[in-house]
N, C-alpha and C positions, 0 to 999 in steps of 0.2 A: 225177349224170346226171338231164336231167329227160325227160322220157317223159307222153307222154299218150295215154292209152286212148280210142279214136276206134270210133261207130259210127253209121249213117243208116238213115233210113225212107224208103221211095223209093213213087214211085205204080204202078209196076212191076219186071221184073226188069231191061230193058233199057235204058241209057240213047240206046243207038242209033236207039232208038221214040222217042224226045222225051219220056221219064219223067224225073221229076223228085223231087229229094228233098224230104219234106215233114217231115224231123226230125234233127237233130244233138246229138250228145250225146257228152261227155267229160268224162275226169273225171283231175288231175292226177296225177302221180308225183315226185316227187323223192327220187331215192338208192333206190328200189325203198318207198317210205312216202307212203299218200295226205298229200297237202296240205289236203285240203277244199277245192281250189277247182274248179270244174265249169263247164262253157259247153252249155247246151241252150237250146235252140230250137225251136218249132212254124214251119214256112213255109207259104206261101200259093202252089201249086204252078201255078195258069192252065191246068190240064188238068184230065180225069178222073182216076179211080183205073182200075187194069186188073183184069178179073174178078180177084177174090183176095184181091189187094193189099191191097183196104180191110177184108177181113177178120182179115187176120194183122197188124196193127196198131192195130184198133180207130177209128181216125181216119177223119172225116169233111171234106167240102167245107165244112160247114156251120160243121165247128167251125176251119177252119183260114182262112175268110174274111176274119178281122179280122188273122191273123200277119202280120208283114212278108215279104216275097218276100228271095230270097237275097240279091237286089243291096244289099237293106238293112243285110244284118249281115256282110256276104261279109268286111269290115276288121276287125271286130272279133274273128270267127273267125277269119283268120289273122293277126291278132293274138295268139288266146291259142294255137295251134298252131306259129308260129312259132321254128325253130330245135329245136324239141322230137323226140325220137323218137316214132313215132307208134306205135302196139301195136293192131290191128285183124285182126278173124278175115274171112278170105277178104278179103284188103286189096283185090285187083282189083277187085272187085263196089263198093268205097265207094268207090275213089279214079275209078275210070271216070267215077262221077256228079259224085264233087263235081271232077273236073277239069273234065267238061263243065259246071257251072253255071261254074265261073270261066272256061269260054273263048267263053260268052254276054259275057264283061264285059274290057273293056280293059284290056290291061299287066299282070294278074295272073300268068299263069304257069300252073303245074303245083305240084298240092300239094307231090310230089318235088324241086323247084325248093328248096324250104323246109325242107324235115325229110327224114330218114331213115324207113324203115317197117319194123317186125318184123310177119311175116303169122304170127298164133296157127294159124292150121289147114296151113300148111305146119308148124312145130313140131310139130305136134300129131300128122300125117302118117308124120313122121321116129322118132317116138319110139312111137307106135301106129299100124306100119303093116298094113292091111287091114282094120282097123277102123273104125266108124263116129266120127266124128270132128265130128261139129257140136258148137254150143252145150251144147244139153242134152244131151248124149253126152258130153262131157267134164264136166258138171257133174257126173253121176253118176259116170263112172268117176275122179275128183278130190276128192269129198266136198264141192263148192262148192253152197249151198243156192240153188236157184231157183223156189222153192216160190211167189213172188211174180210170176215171169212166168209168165203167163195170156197174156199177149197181146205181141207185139212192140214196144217203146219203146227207145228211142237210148239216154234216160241209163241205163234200167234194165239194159240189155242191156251198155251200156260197163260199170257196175259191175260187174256179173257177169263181163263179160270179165276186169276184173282181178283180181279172185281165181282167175282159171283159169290166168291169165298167173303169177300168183305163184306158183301151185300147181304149174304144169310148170317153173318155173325155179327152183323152191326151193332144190337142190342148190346154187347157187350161193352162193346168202346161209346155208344152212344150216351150209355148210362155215365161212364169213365170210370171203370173196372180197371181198363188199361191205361189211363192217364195219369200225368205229372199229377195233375191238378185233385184226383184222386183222397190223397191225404188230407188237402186244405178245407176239401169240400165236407169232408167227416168229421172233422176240428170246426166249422161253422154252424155246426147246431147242437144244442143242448139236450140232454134227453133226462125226462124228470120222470116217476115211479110215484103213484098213491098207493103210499103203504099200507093207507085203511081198506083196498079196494081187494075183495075174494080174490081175481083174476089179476095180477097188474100188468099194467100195459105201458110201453116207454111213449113219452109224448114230446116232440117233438115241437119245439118253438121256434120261430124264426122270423123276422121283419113282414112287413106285409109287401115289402118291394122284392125280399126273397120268395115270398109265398106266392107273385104272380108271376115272375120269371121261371118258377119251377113248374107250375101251372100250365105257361105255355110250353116247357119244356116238354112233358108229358104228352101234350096233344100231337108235337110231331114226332114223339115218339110210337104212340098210336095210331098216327095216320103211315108209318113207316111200317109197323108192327102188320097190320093188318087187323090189331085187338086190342080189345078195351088193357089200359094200363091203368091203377090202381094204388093213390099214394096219396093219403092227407093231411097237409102240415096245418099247424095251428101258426095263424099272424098275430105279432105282438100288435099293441095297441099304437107303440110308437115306434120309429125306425128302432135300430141298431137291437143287438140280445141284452136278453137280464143279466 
């Protein structure tokens, strides 16, 4: 699966006001593993900034004079977004903008048109609910270091998004849902049925040097989880299966 972690810099909150994005940033996935390849951008937005705005991301008119305007990169952007899943915190608030810069421009569409979208703070919502739930809210209650934003930026903040993304979806890959190893690991155990039994239930054989490596597998997977994880193999008497 490829996936790209997507976030903007806008000249205010609203795109309904005629604000406009003045930064894009992304940064790739494939199979749940960065690629190294990244699409950021400074743009040249034709308006002001709105009281604020230009403080929470440090960026000026001045310095943003010489970027190209969206229309300039709008192909190459959805170029490298293209078909991808997209992973963006509070997705409504990016995709409003950058739909509205592409419905300034002809035959583009809707980013949605193109990619699927995972919204991190609805996740994030779902699994801590009533709690505060931003960026740096989750950075700290996830162990994700953001020691280096100081100030709001596209790619910095896209990075950080995905370490928060891999951090609330870990159970997936932890278990190896998403692994090579996946298959082998399903093919290494046996599963028997008592036919005489009302209820039958598969049962599950495996070494006893499998039954303690899984064992401890579990425990950091519960100490990761934040909750009890639940799984009991039965140990053969002697190494290897029957």
């Amino acid at each position: 699966m490829r996936q790209v972690i997507l976030d903007t810099e806008t000249t205010g909150l609203e795109w309904q006001k005629g604000n406009r994005v003045v930064e894009i940033g992304c940064v790739e996935l494939v199979e749940r593993r960065p690629t190294g390849r990244t699409f950021h951008r400074y743009l040249k937005p034709d308006r002001e900034f709105e009281p604020g705005a230009q403080e929470v991301t440090g960026l000026t008119l001045e310095f943003l004079a010489d970027k190209p305007r969206f229309a300039e990169i709008a192909g190459e952007f959805l170029d490298f977004i293209d078909g991808a899943e997209l992973i963006i915190h509070n997705a409504a608030f990016d995709l409003g903008f950058l739909n509205a810069e592409l419905a300034r421009l002809d035959g583009l569409g809707r980013i949605q048109d193109r990619c699927t979208v995972e919204d991190t703070l609805l996740m994030a919502r779902q699994r801590y609910p009533g709690q505060r739930n931003s960026l740096d809210a989750l950075c700290k209650r996830l162990g994700v270091d953001n020691s280096q934003r100081q100030l709001h930026g596209a790619l910095l903040d896209a990075q950080i998004l995905m370490d928060v993304y891999l951090a609330l979806t870990s159970g997936q890959s932890e278990i190896g849902f998403d692994s090579d190893a996946a298959p082998q690991a399903a093919a290494a155990v046996i599963f028997e049925v008592d036919a005489g039994a009302a209820a039958p239930r598969p049962r599950v054989r495996v070494s006893a040097e499998e039954a303690e490596a899984h064992a401890a597998r579990l425990a950091g997977l519960a100490k990761k989880a934040g909750q009890a994880v639940w799984l009991v193999l039965e140990a053969e008497p002697e190494a290897g299966l029957a």
